[in-house]
NUKEMI-977263 format. One record per residue (C-alpha): x, y, z. Coordinates in Angstrom, 2 decimals. Layout:
! NUKEMI-977263
<pt px="X" py="Y" pz="Z"/>
...
END
This chain:
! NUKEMI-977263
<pt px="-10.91" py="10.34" pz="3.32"/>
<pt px="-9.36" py="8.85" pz="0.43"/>
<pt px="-7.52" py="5.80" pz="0.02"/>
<pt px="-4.08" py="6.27" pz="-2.15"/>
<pt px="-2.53" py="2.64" pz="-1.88"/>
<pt px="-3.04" py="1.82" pz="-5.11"/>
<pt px="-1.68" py="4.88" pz="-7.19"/>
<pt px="1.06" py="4.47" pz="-3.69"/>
<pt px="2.32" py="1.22" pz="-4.91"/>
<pt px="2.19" py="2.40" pz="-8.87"/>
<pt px="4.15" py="5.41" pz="-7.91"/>
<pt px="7.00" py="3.13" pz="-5.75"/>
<pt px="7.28" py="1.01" pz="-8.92"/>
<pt px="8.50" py="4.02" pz="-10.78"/>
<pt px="10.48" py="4.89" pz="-8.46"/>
<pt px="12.05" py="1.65" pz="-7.91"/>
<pt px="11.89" py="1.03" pz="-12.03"/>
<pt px="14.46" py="4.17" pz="-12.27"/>
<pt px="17.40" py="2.45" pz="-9.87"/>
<pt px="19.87" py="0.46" pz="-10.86"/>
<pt px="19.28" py="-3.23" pz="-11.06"/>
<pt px="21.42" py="-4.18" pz="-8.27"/>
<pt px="19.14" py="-1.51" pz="-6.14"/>
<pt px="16.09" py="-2.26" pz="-6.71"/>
<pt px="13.20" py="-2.90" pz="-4.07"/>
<pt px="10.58" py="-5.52" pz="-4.80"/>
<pt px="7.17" py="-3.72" pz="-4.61"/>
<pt px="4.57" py="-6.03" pz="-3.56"/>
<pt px="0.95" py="-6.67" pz="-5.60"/>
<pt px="-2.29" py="-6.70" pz="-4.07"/>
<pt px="-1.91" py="-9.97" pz="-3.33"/>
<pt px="1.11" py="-10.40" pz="-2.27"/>
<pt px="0.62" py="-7.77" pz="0.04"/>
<pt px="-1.99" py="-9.16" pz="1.40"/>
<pt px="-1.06" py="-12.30" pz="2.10"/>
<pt px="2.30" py="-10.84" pz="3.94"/>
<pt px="-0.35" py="-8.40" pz="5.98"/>
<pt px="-2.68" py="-11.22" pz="6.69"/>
<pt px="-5.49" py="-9.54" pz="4.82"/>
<pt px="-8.17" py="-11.08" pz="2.63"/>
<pt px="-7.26" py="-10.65" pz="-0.51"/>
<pt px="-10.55" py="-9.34" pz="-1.80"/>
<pt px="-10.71" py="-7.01" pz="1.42"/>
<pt px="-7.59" py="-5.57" pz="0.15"/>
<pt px="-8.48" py="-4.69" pz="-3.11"/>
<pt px="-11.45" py="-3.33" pz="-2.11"/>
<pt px="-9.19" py="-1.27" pz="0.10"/>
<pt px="-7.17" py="-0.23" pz="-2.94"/>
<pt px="-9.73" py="0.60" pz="-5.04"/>
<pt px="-11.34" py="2.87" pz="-2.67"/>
<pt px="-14.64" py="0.55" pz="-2.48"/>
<pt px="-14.82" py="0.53" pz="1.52"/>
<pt px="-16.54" py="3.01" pz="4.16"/>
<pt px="-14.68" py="2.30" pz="6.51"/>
<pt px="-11.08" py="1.42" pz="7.11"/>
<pt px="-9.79" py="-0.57" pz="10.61"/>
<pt px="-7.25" py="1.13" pz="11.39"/>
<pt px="-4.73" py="-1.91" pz="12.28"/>
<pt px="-5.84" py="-3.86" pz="8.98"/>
<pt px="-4.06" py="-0.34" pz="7.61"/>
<pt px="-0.74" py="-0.73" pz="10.67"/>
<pt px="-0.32" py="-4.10" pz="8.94"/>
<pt px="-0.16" py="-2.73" pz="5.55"/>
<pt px="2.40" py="0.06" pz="6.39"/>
<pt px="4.31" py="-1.94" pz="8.87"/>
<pt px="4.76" py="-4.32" pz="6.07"/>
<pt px="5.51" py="-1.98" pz="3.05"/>
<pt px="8.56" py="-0.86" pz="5.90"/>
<pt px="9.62" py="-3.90" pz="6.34"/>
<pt px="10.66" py="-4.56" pz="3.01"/>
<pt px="12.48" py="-0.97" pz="2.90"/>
<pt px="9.85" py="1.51" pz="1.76"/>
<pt px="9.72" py="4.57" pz="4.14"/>
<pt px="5.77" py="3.75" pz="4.04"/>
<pt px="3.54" py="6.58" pz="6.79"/>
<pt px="-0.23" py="6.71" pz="6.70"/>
<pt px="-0.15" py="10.23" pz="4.50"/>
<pt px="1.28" py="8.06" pz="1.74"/>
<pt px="-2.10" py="5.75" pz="1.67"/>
<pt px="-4.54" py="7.99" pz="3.11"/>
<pt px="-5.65" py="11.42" pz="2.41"/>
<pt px="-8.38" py="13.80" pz="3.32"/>
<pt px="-10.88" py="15.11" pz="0.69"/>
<pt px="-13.75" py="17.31" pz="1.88"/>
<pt px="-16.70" py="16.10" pz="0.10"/>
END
């Protein structure tokens, strides 16, 4: 498995770079995201980075439920893949 949050947050601030002004989504940083998600901050950059072994499963609800919350149409595929190794 293969963590994607971080090039999944780059790629929504393209997106939301190409809208008009008045349209425009606020994509949160690490730490910002954290903090919303109630996740250490360092946990989650580890997270984003792709530095962990394993990945709790509601630590990752939080982050998704949260991304939706401010309007992103956030599902696990978009910060999790599987790579055979």
């Amino acid at each position: 498995m293969v963590i994607t949050l971080k090039s999944y947050l780059a790629r929504l601030r393209e997106e939301e770079s190409g809208r008009p002004e008045i349209e425009r989504r606020a994509v949160p940083s690490i730490d910002e995201l954290a903090r919303a998600a109630k996740v250490n901050r360092v946990t989650l950059s580890n997270i984003a980075n792709n530095r962990i072994a394993l990945l709790n499963l509601r630590v990752c609800s939080r982050l998704i439920a949260e991304l939706r919350g401010r309007g992103f149409a956030t599902t696990a595929s978009d910060v999790l893949i599987y790579e055979e190794h």
